[in-house]
PDB file with SEQRES, HELIX, SHEET and CRYST1 records, atoms N, CA, C and O in Angstrom:
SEQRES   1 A   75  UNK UNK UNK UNK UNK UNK UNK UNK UNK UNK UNK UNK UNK          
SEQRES   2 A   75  UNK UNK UNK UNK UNK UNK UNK UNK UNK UNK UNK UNK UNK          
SEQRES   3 A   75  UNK UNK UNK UNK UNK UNK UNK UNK UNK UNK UNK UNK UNK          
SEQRES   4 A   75  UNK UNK UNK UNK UNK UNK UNK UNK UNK UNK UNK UNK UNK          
SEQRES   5 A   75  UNK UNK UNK UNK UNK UNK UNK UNK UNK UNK UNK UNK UNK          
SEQRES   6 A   75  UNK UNK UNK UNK UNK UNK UNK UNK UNK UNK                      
HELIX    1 AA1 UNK A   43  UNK A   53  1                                  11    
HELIX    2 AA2 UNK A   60  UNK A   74  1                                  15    
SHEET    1 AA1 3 UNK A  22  UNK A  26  0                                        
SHEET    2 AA1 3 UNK A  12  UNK A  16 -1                                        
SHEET    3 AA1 3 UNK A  36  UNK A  40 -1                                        
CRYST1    1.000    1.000    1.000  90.00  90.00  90.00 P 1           1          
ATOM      1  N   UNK A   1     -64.579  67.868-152.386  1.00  0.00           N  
ATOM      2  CA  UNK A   1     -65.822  67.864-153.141  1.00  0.00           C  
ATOM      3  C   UNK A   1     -66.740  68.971-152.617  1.00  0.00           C  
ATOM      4  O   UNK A   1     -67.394  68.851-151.581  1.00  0.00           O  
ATOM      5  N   UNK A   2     -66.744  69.858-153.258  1.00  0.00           N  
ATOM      6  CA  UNK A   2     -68.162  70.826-152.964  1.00  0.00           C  
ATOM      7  C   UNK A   2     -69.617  70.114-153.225  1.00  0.00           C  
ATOM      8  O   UNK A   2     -69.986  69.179-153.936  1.00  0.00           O  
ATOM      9  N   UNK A   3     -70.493  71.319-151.983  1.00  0.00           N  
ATOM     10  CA  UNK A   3     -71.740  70.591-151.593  1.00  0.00           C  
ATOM     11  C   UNK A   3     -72.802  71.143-152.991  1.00  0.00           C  
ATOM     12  O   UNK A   3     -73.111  72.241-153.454  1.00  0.00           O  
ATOM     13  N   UNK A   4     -73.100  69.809-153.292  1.00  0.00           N  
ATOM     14  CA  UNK A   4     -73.944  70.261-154.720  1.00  0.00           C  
ATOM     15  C   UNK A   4     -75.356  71.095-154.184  1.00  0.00           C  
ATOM     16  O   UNK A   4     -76.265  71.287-154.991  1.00  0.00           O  
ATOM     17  N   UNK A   5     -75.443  71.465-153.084  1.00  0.00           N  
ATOM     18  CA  UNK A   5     -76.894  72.471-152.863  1.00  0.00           C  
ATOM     19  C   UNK A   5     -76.441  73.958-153.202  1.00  0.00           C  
ATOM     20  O   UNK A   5     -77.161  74.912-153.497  1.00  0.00           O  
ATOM     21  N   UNK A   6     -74.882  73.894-153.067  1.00  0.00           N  
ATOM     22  CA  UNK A   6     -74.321  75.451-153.229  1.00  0.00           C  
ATOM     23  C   UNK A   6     -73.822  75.932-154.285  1.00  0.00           C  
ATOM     24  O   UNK A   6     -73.215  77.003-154.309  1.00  0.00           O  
ATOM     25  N   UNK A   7     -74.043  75.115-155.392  1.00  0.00           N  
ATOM     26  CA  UNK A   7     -73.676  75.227-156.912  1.00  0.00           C  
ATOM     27  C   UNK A   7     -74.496  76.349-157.400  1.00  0.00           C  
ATOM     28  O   UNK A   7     -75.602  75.974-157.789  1.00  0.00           O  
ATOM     29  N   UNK A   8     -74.235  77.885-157.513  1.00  0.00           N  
ATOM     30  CA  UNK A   8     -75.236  78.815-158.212  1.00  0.00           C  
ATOM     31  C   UNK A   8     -75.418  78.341-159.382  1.00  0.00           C  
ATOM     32  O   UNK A   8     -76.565  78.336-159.828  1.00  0.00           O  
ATOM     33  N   UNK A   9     -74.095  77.716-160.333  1.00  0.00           N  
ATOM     34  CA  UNK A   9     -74.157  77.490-161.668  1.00  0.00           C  
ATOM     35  C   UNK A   9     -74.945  76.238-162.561  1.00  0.00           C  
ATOM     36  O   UNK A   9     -75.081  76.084-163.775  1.00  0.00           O  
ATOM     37  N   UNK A  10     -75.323  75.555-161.573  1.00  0.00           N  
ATOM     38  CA  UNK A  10     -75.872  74.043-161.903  1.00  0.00           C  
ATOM     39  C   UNK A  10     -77.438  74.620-162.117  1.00  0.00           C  
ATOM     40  O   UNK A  10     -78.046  75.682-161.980  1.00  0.00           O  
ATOM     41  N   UNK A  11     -77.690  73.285-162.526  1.00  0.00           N  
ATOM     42  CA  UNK A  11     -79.622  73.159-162.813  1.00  0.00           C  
ATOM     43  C   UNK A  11     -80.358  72.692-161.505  1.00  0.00           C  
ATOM     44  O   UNK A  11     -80.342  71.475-161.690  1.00  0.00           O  
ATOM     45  N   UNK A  12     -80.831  72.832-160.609  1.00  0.00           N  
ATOM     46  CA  UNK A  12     -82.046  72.403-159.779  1.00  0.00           C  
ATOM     47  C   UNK A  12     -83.609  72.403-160.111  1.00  0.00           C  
ATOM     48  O   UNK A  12     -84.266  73.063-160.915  1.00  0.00           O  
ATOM     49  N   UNK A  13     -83.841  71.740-159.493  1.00  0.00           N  
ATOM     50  CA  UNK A  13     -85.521  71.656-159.076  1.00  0.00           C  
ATOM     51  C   UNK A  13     -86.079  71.539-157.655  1.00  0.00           C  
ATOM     52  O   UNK A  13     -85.498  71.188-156.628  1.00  0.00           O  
ATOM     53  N   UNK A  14     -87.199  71.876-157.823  1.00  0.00           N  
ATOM     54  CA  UNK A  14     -88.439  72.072-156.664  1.00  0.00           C  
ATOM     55  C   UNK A  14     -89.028  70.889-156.524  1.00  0.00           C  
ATOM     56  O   UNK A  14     -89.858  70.483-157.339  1.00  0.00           O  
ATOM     57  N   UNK A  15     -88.652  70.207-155.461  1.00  0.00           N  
ATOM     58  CA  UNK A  15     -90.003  69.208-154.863  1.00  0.00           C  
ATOM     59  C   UNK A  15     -90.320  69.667-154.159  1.00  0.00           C  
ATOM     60  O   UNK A  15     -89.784  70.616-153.586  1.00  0.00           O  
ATOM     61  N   UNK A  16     -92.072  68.781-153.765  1.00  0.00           N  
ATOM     62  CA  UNK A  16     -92.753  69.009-153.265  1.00  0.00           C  
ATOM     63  C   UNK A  16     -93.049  67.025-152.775  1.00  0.00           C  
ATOM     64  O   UNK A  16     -92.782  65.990-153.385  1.00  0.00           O  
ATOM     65  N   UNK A  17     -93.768  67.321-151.278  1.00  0.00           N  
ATOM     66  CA  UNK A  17     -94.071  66.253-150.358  1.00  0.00           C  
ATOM     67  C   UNK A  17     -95.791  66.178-150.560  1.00  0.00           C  
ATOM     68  O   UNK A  17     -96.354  66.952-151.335  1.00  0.00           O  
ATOM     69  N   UNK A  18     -96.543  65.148-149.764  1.00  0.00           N  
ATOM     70  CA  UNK A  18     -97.269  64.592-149.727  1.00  0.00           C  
ATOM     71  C   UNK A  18     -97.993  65.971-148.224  1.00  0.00           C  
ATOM     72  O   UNK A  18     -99.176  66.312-148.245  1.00  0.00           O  
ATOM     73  N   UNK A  19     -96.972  66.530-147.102  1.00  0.00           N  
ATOM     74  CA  UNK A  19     -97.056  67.442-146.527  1.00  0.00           C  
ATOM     75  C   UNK A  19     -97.169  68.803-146.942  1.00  0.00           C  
ATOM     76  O   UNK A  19     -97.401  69.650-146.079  1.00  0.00           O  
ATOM     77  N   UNK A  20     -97.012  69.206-148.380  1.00  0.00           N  
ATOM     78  CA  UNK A  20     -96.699  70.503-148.824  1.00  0.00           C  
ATOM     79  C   UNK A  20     -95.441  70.920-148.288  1.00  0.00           C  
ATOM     80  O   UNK A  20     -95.466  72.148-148.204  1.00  0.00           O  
ATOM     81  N   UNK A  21     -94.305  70.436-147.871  1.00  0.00           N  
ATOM     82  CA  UNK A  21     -92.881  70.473-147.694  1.00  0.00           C  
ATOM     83  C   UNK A  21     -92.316  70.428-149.304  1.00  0.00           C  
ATOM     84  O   UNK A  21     -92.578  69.645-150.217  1.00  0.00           O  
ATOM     85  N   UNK A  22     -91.284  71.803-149.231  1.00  0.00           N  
ATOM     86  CA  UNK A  22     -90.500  71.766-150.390  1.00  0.00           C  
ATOM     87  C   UNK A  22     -89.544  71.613-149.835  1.00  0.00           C  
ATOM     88  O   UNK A  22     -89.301  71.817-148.646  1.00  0.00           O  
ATOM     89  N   UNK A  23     -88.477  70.989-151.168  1.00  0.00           N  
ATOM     90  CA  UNK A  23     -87.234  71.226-151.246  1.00  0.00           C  
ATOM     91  C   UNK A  23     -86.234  71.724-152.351  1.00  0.00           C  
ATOM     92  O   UNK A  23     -86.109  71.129-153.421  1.00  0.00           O  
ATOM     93  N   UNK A  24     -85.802  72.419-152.149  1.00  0.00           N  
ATOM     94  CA  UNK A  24     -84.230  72.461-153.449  1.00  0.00           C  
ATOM     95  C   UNK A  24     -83.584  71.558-153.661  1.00  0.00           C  
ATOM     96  O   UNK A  24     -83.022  71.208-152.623  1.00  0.00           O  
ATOM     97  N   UNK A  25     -83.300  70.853-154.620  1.00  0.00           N  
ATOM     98  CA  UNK A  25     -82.786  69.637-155.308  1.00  0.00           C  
ATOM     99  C   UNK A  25     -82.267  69.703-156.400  1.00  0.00           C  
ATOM    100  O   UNK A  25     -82.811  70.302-157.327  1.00  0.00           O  
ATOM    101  N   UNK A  26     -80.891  68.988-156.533  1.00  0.00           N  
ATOM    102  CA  UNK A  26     -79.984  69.663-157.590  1.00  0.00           C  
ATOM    103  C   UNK A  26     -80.490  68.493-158.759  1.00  0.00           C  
ATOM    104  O   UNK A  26     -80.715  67.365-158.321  1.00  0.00           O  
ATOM    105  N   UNK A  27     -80.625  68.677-159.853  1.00  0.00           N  
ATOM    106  CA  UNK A  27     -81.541  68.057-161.118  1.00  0.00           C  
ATOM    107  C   UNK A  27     -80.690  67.322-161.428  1.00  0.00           C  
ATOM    108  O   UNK A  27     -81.030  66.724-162.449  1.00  0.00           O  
ATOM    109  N   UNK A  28     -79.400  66.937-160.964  1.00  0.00           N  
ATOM    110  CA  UNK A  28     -79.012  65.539-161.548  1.00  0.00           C  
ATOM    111  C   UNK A  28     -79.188  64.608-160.736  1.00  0.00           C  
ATOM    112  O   UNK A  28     -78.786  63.517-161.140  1.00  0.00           O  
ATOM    113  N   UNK A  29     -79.729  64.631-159.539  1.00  0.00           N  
ATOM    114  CA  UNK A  29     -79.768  63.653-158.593  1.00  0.00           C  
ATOM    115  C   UNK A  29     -81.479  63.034-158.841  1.00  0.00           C  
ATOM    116  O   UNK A  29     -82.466  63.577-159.338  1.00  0.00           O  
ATOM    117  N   UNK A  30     -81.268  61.689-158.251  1.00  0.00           N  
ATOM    118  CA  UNK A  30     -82.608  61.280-158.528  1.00  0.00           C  
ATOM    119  C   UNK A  30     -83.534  61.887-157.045  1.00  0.00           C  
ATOM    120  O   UNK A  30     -83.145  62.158-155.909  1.00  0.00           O  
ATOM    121  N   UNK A  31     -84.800  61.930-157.648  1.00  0.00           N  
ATOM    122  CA  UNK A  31     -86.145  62.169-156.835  1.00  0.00           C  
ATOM    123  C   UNK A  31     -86.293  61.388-156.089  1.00  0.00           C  
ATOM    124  O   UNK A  31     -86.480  60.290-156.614  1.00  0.00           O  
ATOM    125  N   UNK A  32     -86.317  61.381-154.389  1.00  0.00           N  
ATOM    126  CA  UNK A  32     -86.885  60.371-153.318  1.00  0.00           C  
ATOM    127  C   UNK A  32     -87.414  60.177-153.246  1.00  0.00           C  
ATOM    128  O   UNK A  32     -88.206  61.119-153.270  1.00  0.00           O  
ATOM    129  N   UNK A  33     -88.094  58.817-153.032  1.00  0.00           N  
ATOM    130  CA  UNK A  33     -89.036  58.390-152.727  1.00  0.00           C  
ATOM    131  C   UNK A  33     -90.073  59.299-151.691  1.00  0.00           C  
ATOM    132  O   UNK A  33     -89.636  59.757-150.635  1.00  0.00           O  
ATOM    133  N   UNK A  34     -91.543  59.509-152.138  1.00  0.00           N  
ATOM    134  CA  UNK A  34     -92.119  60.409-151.644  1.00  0.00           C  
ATOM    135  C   UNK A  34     -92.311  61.943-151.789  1.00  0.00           C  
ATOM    136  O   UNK A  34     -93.038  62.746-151.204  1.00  0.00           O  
ATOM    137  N   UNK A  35     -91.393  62.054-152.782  1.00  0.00           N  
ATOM    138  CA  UNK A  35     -91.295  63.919-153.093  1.00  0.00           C  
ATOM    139  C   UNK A  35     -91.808  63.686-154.736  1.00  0.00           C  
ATOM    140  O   UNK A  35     -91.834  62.537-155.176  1.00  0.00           O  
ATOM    141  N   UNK A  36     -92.216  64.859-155.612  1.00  0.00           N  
ATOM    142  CA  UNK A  36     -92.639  64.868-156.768  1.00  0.00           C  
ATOM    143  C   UNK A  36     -92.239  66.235-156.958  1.00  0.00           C  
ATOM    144  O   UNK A  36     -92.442  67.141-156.150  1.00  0.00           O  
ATOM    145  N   UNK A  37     -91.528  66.360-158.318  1.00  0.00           N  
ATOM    146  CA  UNK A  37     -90.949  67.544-159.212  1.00  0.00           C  
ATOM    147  C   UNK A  37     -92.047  68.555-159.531  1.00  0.00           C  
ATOM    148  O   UNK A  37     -92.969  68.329-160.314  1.00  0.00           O  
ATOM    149  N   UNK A  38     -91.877  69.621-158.896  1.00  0.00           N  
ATOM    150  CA  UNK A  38     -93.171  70.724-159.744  1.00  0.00           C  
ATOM    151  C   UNK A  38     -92.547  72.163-160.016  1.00  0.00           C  
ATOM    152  O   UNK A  38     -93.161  73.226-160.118  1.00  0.00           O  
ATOM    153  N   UNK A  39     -91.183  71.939-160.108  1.00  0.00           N  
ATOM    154  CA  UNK A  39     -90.356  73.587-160.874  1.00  0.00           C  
ATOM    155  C   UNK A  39     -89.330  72.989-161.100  1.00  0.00           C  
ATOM    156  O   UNK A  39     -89.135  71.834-160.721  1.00  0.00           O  
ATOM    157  N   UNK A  40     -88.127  74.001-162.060  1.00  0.00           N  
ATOM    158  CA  UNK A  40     -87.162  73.152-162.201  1.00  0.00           C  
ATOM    159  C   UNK A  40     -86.838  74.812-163.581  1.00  0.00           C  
ATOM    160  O   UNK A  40     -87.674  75.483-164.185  1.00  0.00           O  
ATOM    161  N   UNK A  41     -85.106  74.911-163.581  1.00  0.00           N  
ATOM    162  CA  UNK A  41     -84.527  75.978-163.735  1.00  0.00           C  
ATOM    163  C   UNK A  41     -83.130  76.053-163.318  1.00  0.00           C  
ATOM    164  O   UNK A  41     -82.363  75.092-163.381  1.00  0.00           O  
ATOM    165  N   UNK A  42     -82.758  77.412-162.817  1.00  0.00           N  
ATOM    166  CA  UNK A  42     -81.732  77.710-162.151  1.00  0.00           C  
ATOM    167  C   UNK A  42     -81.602  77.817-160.454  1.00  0.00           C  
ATOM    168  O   UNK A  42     -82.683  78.093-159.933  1.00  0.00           O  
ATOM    169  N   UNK A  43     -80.823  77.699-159.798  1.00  0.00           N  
ATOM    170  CA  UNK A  43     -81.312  77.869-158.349  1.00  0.00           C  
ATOM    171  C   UNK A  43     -81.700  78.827-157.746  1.00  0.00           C  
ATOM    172  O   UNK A  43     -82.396  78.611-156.754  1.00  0.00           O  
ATOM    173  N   UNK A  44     -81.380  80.273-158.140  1.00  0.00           N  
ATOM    174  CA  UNK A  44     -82.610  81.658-158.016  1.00  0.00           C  
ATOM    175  C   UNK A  44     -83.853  81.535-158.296  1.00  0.00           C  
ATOM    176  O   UNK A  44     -84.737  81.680-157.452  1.00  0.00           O  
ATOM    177  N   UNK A  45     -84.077  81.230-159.618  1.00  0.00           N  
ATOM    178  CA  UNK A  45     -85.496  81.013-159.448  1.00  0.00           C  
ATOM    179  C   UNK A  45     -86.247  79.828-158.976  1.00  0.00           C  
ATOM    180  O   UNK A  45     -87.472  79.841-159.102  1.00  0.00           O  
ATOM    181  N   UNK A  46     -85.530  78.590-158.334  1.00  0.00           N  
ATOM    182  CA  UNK A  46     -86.213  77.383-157.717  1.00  0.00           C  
ATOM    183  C   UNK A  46     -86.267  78.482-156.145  1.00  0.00           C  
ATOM    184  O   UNK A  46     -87.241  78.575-155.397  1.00  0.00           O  
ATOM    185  N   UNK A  47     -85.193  79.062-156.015  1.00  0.00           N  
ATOM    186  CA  UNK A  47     -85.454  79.847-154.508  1.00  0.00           C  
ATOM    187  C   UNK A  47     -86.712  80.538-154.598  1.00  0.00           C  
ATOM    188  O   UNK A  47     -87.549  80.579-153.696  1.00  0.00           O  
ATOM    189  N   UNK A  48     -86.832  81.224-156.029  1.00  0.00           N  
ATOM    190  CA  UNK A  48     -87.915  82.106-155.326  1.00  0.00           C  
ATOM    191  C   UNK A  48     -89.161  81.753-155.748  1.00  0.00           C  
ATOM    192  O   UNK A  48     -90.125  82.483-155.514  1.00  0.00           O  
ATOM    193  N   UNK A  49     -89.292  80.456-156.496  1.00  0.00           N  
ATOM    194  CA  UNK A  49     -90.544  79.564-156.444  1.00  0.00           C  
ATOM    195  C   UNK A  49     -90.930  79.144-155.126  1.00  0.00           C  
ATOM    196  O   UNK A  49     -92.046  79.326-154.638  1.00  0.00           O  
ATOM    197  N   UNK A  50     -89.761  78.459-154.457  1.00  0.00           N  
ATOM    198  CA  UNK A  50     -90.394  78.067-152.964  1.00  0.00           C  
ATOM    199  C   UNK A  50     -90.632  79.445-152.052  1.00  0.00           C  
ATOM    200  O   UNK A  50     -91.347  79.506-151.052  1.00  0.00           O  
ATOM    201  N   UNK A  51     -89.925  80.447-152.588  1.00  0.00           N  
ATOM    202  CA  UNK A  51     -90.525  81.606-151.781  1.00  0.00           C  
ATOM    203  C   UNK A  51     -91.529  82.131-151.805  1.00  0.00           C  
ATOM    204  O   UNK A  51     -91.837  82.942-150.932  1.00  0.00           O  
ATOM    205  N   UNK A  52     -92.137  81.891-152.574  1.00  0.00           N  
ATOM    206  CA  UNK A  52     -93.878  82.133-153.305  1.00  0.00           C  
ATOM    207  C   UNK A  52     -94.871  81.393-153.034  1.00  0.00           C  
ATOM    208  O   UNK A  52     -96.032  81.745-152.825  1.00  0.00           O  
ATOM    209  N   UNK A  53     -94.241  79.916-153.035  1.00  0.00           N  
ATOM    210  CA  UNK A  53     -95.772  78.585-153.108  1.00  0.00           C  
ATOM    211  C   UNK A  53     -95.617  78.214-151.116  1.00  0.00           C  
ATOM    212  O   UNK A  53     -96.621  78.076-150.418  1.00  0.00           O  
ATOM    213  N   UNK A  54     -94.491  78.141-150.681  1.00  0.00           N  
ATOM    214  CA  UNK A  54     -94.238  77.603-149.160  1.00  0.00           C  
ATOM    215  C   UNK A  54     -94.522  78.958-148.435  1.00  0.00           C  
ATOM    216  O   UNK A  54     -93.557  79.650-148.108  1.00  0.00           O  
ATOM    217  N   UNK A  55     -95.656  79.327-148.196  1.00  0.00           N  
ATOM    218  CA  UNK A  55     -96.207  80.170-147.256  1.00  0.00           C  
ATOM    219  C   UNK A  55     -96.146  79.433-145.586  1.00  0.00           C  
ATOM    220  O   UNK A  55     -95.452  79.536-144.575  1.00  0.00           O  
ATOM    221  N   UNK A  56     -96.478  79.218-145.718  1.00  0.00           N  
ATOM    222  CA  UNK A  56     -96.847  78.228-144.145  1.00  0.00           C  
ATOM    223  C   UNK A  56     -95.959  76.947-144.287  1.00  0.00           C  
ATOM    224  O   UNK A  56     -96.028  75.979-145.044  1.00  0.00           O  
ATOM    225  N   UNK A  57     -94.927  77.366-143.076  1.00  0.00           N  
ATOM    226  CA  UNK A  57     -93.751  76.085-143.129  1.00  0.00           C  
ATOM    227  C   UNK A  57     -94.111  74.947-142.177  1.00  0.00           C  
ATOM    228  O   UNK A  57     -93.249  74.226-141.673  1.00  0.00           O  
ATOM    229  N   UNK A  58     -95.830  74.773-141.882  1.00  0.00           N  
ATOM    230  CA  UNK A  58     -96.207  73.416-141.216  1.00  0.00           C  
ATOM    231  C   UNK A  58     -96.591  72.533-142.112  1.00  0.00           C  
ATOM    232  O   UNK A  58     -97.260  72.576-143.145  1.00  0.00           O  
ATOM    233  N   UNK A  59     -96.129  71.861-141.616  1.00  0.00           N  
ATOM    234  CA  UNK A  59     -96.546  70.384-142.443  1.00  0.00           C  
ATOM    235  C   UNK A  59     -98.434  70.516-142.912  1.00  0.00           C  
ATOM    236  O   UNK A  59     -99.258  70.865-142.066  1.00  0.00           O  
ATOM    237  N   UNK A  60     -98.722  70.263-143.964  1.00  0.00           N  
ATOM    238  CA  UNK A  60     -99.899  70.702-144.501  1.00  0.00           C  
ATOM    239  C   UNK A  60    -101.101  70.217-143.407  1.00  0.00           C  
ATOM    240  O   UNK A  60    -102.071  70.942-143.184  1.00  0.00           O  
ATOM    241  N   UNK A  61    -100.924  68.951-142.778  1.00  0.00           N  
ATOM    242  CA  UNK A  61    -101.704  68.338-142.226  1.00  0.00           C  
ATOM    243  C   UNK A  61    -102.024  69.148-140.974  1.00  0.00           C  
ATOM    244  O   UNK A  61    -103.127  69.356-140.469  1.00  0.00           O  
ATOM    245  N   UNK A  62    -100.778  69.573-140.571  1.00  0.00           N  
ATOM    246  CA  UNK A  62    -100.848  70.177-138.849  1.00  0.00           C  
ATOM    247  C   UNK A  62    -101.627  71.459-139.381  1.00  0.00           C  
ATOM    248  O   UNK A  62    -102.545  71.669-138.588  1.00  0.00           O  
ATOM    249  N   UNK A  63    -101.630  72.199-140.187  1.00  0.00           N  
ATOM    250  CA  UNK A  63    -101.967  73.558-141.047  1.00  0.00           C  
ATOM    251  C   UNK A  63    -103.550  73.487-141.317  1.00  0.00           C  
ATOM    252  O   UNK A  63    -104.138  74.568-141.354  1.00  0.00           O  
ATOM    253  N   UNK A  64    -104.377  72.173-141.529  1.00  0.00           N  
ATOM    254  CA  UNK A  64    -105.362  72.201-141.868  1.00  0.00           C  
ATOM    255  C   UNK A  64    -105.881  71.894-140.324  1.00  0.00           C  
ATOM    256  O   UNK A  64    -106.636  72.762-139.884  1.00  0.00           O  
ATOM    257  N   UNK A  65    -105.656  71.040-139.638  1.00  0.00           N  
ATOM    258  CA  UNK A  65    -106.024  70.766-138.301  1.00  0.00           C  
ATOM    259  C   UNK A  65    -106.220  72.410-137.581  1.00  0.00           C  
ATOM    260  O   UNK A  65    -107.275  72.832-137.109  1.00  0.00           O  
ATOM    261  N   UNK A  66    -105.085  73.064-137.639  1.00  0.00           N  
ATOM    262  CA  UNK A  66    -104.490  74.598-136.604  1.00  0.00           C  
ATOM    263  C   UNK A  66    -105.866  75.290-137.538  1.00  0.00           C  
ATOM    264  O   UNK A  66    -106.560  76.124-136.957  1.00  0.00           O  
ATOM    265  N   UNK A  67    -106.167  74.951-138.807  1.00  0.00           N  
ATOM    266  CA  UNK A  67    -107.735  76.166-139.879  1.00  0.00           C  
ATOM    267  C   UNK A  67    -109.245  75.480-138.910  1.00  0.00           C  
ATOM    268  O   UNK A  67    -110.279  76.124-138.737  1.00  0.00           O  
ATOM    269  N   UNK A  68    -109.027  74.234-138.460  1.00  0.00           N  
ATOM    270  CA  UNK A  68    -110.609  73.680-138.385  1.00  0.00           C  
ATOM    271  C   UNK A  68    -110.743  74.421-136.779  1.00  0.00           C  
ATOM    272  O   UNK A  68    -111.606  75.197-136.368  1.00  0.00           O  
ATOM    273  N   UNK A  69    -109.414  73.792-136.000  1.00  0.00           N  
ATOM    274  CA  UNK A  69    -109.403  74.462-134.352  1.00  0.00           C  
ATOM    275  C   UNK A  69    -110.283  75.756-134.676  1.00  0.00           C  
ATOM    276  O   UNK A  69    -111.512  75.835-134.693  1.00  0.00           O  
ATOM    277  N   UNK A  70    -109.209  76.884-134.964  1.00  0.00           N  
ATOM    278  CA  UNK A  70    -109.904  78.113-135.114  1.00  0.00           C  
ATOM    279  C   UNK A  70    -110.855  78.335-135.446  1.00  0.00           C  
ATOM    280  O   UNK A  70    -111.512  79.192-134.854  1.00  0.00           O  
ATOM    281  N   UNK A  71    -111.414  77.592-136.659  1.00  0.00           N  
ATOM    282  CA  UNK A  71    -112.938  77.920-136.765  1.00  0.00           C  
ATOM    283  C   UNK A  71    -114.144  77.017-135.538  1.00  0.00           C  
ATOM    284  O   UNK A  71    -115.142  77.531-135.034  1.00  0.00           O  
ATOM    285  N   UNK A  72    -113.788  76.003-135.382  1.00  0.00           N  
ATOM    286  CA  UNK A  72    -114.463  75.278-134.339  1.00  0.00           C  
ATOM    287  C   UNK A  72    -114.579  76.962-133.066  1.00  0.00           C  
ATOM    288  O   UNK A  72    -115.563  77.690-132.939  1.00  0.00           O  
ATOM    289  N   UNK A  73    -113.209  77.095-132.340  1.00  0.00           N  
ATOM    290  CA  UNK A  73    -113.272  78.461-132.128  1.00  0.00           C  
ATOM    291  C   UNK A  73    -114.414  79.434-131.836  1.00  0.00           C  
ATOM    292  O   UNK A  73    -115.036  79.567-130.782  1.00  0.00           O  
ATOM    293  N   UNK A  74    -114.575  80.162-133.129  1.00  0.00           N  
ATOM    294  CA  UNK A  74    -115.528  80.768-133.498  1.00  0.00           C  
ATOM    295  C   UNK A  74    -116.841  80.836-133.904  1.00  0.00           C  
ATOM    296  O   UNK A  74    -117.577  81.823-133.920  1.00  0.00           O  
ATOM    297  N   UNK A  75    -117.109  79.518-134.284  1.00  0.00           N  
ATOM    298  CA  UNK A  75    -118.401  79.253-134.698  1.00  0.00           C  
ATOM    299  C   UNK A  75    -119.034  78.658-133.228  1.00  0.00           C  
ATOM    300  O   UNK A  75    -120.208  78.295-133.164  1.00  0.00           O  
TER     301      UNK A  75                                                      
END                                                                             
């Protein structure tokens, strides 16, 4: 059985977490609990959706904490 993440030819989608964590997800499988669908296509362009929106690969929470430090910081 081949691994359905490596299917160029299949349909995927883009989730997204409650963290701003994406993932690639092949569109026949169901959505986990906790993730929500926000692209969906071929797997080139789900790649280069998450290559565009997932700038910062910390968990959103640690990301806003690491923005206040720095400004605490400076001000």
């Amino acid at each position: 059985m081949s691994n359905p993440f490596e299917e160029k030819d299949d349909a995927f989608v883009v989730l997204i977490n409650e963290l701003g964590q994406y993932s690639l997800w092949p569109a026949f499988a169901l959505v986990p609990a906790g993730w929500m669908q926000v692209f969906g296509l071929d797997r080139e362009a789900c790649l280069a959706y998450i290559e565009s929106h997932w700038t910062d690969m910390r968990p959103q929470q640690a990301s806003e904490r690491k923005s206040e430090v720095t400004a605490g910081e400076r001000g």
